[in-house]
C-alpha positions in Angstrom: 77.8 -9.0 -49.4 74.4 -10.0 -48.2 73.9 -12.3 -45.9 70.9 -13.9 -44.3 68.4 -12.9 -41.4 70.3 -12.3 -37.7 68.5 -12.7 -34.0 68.1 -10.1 -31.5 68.4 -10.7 -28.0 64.9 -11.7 -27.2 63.3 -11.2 -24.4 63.2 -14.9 -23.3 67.1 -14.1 -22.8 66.4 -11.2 -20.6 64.6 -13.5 -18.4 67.4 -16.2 -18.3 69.9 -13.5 -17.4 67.9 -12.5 -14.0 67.2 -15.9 -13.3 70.7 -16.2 -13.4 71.3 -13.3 -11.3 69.1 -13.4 -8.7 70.2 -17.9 -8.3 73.7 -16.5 -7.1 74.7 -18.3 -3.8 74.5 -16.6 -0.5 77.8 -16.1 1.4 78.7 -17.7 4.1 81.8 -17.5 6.7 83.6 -13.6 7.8 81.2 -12.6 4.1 77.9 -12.7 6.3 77.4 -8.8 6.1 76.4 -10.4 2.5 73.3 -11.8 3.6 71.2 -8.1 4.2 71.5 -7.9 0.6 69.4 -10.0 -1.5 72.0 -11.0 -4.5 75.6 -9.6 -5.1 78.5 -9.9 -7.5 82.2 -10.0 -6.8 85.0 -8.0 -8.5 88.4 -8.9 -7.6 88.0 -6.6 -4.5 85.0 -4.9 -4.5 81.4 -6.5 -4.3 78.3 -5.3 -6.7 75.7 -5.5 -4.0 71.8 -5.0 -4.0 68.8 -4.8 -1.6 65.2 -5.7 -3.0 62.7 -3.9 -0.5 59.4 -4.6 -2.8 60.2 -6.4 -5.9 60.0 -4.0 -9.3 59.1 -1.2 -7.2 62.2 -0.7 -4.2 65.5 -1.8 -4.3 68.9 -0.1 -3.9 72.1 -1.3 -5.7 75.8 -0.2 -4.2 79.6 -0.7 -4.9 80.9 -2.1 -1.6 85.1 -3.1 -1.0 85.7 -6.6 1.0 85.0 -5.1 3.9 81.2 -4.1 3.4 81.5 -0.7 3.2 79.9 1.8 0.7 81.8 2.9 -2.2 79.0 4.4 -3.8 75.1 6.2 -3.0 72.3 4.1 -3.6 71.8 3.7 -7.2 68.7 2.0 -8.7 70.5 -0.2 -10.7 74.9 -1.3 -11.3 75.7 -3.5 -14.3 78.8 -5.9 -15.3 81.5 -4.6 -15.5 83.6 -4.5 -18.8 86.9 -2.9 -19.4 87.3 -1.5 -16.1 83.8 0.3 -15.7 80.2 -0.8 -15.4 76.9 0.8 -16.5 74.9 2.3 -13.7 71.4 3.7 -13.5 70.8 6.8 -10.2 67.6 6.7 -8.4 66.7 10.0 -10.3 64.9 9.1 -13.0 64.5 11.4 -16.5 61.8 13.8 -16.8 59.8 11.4 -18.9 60.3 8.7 -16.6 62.5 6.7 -17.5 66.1 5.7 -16.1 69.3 7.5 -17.1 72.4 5.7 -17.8 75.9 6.0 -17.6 79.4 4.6 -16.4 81.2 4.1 -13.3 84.6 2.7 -12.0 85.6 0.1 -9.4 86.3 2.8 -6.8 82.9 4.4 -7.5 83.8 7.2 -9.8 81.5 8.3 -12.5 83.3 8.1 -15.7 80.2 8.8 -18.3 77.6 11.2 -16.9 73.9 9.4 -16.5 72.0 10.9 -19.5 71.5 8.1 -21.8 67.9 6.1 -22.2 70.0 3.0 -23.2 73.7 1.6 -23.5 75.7 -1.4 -22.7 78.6 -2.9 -21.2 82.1 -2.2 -23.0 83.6 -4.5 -25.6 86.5 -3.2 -27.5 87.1 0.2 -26.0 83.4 1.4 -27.1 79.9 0.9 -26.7 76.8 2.0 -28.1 74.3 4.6 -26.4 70.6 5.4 -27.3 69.2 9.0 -26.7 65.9 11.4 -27.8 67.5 12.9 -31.1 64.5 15.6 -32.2 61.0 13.3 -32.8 63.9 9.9 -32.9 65.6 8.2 -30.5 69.4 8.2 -31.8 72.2 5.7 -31.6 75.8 6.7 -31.3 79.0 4.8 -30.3 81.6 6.6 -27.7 84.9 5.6 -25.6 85.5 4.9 -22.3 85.9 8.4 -21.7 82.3 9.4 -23.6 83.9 10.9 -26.4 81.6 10.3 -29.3 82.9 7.9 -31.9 80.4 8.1 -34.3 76.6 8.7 -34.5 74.2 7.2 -36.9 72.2 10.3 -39.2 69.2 9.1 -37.9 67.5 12.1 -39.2 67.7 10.9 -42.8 65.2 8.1 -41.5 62.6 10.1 -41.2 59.4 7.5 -41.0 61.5 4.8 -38.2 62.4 5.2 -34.6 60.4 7.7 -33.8 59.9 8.4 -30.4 56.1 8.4 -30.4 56.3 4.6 -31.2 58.6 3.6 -29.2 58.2 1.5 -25.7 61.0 1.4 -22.8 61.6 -1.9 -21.2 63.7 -3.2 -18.1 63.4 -6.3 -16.5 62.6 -6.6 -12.8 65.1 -5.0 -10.6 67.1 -5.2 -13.3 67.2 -1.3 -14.7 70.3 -1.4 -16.4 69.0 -4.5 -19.1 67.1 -1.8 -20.2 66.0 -1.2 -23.8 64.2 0.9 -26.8 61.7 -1.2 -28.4 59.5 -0.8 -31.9 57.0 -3.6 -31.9 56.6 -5.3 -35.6 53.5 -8.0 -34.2 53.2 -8.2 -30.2 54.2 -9.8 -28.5 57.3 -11.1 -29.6 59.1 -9.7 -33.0 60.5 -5.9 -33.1 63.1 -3.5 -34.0 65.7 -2.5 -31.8 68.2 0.1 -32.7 71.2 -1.6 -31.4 71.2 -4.7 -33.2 72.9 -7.5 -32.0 74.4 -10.3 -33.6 75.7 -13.5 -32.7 79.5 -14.5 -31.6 79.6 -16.6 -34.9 78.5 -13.5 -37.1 80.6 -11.0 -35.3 83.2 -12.6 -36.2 82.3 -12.9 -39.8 81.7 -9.5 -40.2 85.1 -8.6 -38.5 86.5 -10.6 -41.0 84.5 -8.7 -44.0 86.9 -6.8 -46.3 84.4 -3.9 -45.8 80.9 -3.3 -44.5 79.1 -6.1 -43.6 74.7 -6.0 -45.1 72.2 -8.0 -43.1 68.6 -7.8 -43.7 65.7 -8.7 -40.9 62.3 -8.4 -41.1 62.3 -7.5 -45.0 64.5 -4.5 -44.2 68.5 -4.0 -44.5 71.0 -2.6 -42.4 75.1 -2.3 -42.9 77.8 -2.1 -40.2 81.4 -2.0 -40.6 83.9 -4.4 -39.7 84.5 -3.0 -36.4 81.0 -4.1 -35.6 79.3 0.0 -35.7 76.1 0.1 -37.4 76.3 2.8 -39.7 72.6 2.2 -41.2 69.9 1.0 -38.9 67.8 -1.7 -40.1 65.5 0.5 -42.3 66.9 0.5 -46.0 64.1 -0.9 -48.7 67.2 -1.8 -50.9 70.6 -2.2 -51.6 72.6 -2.7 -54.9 75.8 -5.1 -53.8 76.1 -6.1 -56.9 76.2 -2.6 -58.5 73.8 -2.3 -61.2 73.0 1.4 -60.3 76.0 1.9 -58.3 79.7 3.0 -58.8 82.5 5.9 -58.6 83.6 4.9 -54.9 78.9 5.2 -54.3 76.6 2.5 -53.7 72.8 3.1 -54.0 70.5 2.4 -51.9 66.8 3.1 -51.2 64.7 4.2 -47.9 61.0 4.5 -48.9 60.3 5.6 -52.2 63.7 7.4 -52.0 67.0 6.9 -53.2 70.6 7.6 -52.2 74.5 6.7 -51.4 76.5 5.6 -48.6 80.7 4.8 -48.9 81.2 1.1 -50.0 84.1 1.1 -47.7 82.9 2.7 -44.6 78.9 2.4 -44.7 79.2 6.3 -44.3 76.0 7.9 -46.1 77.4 10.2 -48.8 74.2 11.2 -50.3 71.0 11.6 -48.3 68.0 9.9 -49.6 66.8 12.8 -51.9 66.2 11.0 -55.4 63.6 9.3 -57.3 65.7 7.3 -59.9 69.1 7.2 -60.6 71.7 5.5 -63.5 74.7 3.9 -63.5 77.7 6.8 -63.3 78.8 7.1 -66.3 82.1 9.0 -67.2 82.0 10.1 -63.0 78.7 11.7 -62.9 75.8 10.0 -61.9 72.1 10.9 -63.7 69.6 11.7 -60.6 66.0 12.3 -60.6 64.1 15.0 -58.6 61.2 16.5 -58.7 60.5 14.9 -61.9 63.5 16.2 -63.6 67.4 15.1 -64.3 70.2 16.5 -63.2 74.2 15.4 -62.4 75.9 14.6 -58.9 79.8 13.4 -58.9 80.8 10.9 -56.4 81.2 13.5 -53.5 77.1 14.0 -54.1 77.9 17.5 -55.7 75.8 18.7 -58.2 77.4 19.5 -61.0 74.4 19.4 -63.7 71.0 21.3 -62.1 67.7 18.9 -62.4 66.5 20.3 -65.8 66.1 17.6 -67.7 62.7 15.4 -69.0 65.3 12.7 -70.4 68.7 11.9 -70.2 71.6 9.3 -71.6 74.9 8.6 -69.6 77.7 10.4 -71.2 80.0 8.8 -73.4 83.6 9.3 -74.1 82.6 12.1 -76.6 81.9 13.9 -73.8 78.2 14.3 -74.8 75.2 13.4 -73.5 71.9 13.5 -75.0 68.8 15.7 -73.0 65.3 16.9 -73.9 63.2 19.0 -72.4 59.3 19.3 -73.4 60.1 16.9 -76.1 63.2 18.5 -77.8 66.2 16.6 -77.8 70.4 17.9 -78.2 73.1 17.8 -76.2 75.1 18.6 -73.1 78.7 17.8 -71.8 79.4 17.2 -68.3 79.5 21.1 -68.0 76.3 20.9 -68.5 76.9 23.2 -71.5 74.8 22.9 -74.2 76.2 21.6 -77.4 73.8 20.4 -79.8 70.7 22.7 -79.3 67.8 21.5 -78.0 65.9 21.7 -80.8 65.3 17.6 -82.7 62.5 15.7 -82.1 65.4 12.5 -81.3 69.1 12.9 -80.4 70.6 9.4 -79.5 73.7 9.1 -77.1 76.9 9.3 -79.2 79.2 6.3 -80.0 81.5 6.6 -82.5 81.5 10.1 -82.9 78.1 9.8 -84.3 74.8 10.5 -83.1 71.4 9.8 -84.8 69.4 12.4 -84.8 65.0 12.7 -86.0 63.2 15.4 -87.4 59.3 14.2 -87.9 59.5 11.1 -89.0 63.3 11.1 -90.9 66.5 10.1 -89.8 69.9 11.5 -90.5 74.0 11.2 -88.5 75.6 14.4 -86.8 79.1 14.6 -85.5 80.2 16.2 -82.5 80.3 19.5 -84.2 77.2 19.4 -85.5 78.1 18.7 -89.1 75.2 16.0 -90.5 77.2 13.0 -92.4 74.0 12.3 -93.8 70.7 14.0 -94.8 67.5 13.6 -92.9 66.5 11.1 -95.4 66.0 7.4 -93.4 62.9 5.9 -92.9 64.3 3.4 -90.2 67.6 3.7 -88.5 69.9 2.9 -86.0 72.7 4.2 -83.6 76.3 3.5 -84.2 77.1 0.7 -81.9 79.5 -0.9 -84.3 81.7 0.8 -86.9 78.6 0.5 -89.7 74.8 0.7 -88.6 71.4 -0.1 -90.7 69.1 2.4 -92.6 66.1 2.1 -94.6 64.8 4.1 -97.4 62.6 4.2 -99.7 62.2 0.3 -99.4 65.2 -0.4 -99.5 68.3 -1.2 -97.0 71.9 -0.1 -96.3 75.2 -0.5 -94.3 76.0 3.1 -93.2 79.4 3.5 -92.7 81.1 6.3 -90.6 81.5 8.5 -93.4 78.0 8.5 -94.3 78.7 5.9 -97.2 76.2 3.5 -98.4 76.3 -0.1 -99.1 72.9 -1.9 -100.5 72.3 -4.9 -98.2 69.1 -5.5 -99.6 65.1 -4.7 -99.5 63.3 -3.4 -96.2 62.0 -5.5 -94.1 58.6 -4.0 -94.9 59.8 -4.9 -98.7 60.4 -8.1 -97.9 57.2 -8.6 -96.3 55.2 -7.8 -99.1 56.8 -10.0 -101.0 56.3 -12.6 -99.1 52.8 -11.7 -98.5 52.6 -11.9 -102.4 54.2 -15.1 -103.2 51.8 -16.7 -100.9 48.8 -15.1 -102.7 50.4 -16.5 -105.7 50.9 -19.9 -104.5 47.3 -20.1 -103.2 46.6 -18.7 -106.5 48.1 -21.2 -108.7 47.4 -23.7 -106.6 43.7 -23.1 -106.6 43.5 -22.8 -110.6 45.5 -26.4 -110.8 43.3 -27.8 -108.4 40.4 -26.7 -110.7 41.8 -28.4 -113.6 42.4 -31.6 -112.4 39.0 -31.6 -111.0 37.9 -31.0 -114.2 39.7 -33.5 -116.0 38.2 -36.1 -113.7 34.7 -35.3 -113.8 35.2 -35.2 -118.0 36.3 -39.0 -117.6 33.2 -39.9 -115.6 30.3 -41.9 -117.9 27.1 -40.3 -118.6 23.8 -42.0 -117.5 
């Protein structure tokens, strides 16, 4: 279901969480080796220590046991730590630049190699990780012992994350609140591929039967109930309420695009490869592409190749009615050709019937191609209900399924004309009273 806009982290809380960090208290008593460092955190037994030579620019962060001694090399930067390990950034930095990230233990051990541009602290057994991914950065979840989990297909998204827009941003001293940024209007709004919710929406979505739609900035995104985005915030549309959607598939759109992800899991099923699309009808769903129709199933198979100028869902005749350069017939879900292609009209079927045009008449074939009726009708219409309307030759019937008639009275166009002449009549005789009176009057009037 959709639900309404969500906050990021902002950078404000960034701030807040140094200021936080670096007010810590300084030890006193048998702790004084403490005070060489300039702030410190304590875990059970073991201290997260660091030493700030020039601020932004030199400092060195260690794992230390009571005692003061080093568990670990200098790192640049050590995180919280969650779930029995902590994020930690080495002093080597990526080719580009940048800091690498990965997971160690209390005793020092790296658990997660350093090779990620961005991650965070454990909740739940997993955590996200961001990475270069071709021209994207991409997002992926993994254990606590690295093992992917699941990574977003951020190549489907072909115009967002990219790289090339991208900025990298840690706070002071502080390498491991690091973070990919795409700026929406500086300084303050932006896009962020690990999007973060609130306590109060986590555990709303957790409580979702399913996936869990959000929108921000005018764009939607979808994670699952154990809170792993599995579309970034990038769709143009969604279709909860399943106009276009069905068959175990809900559409939605990126760009001008259109496609499917699992209802259930948020998984994209079919990537966004379609211009239109219908409502499945009968388990196939009617998709446009490069300006022509064809069939996928709810796997995203094709079953029927794009040939088609126009198309109607199929019906439970098993038909469906097709044209190409203006010829109509039809098709079953084969994709065999039934009716040939060869009527200026073919409706959809219902009823066993479909109407069918040849220049300007109108006539009834069954699904063998018998015609119930001759091309004879002026006006017609399809057999919604067990009798339809016709016209001809002024006049109007009730077509039954059998091809019978039944009079049900003049045309439309009939009655028009009628009516059209009864008012010319009543104007007429109207106008000839008015004359007579008037004449009568004027007789009664004295002569000078």
């Amino acid at each position: 279901m959709l639900r309404p806009t969500f906050f990021h982290l902002t950078l404000l809380f960034f701030l807040l969480q140094s200021a936080l960090v670096m007010a810590q208290n300084k030890p006193t008593g048998n702790k004084a080796w403490l005070k060489e460092y300039n702030d410190y955190r304590e875990y059970d037994d073991i201290y997260v220590v660091k030493k700030v030579r020039i601020p932004c620019r030199s400092y060195e962060t260690f794992i230390t046991d009571k005692s003061g001694r080093k568990l670990t090399p200098a790192y640049r930067d050590i995180g919280d730590f969650a779930e029995g390990v902590a994020e930690f950034v080495p002093m080597e930095l990526s080719p580009e630049g940048h800091g690498l990230h990965g997971f160690i233990d209390k005793r020092g051990k790296v658990v997660i190699e350093p090779k990620y541009t961005s991650t965070d602290r454990f909740r739940d057994g997993k955590t996200w990780v961001i990475y270069p991914s071709g021209k994207h950065y991409g997002l992926s979840y993994i254990d606590l012992t690295g093992k992917e989990i699941y990574r977003i297909p951020i190549q489907h998204y072909a115009d967002d994350y990219l790289i090339k827009d991208s900025d990298i941003d840690f706070l002071c001293n502080q390498d491991t609140k690091e973070d990919v940024l795409w700026w929406i209007k500086r300084p303050m709004d932006f896009f962020t591929l690990n999007f973060n919710f609130s306590r109060f929406i986590e555990k709303e979505i957790k409580a979702s039967k399913f996936i869990y739609h959000f929108k921000y900035q005018g764009k939607f995104g979808i994670i699952d109930k154990n809170m792993m985005l599995k579309v970034p915030v990038s769709l143009n549309d969604i279709d909860p309420e399943y106009k276009y959607s069905g068959q175990g598939m809900e559409r939605v759109q990126y760009g001008d695009k259109y496609g499917y992800i699992s209802p259930s899991t948020g998984d994209l099923i079919v990537p966004f490869e379609y211009t239109d699309t219908r409502k499945p009808t009968n388990g196939l769903f009617w998709v446009k592409k490069n300006g022509k129709w064809g069939c996928i199933d709810k796997t995203g198979k094709l079953h029927i190749q794009h040939l088609y100028d126009e198309a109607t869902g199929f019906t439970a005749e098993n038909r469906s009615a097709v044209a190409i350069d203006g010829k109509f017939g039809h098709i079953d879900k084969s994709g065999k050709v039934r009716t040939p292609l060869k009527y200026d009209f073919a409706s959809y079927y219902n009823h066993g019937i479909s109407m069918i045009r040849i220049d300007d008449k109108y006539g009834y074939m069954d699904t063998t191609g018998h015609f119930i009726t001759g091309i004879i009708y002026d006006e017609a219409l399809p057999f919604d209900h067990l009798t339809t309307t016709v016209e001809r030759s002024w006049l109007r019937f009730e077509l039954s399924l059998d091809g019978k008639e039944k009079f049900a009275g003049f045309s439309y166009k009939l009655n028009a004309v009628f009516i059209i002449f009864g008012v010319f009549i009543f104007i007429w005789l109207n106008n000839l009273l008015y004359q007579r009176v008037l004449k009568k009057r004027l007789a009664k009037v004295p002569k000078k």
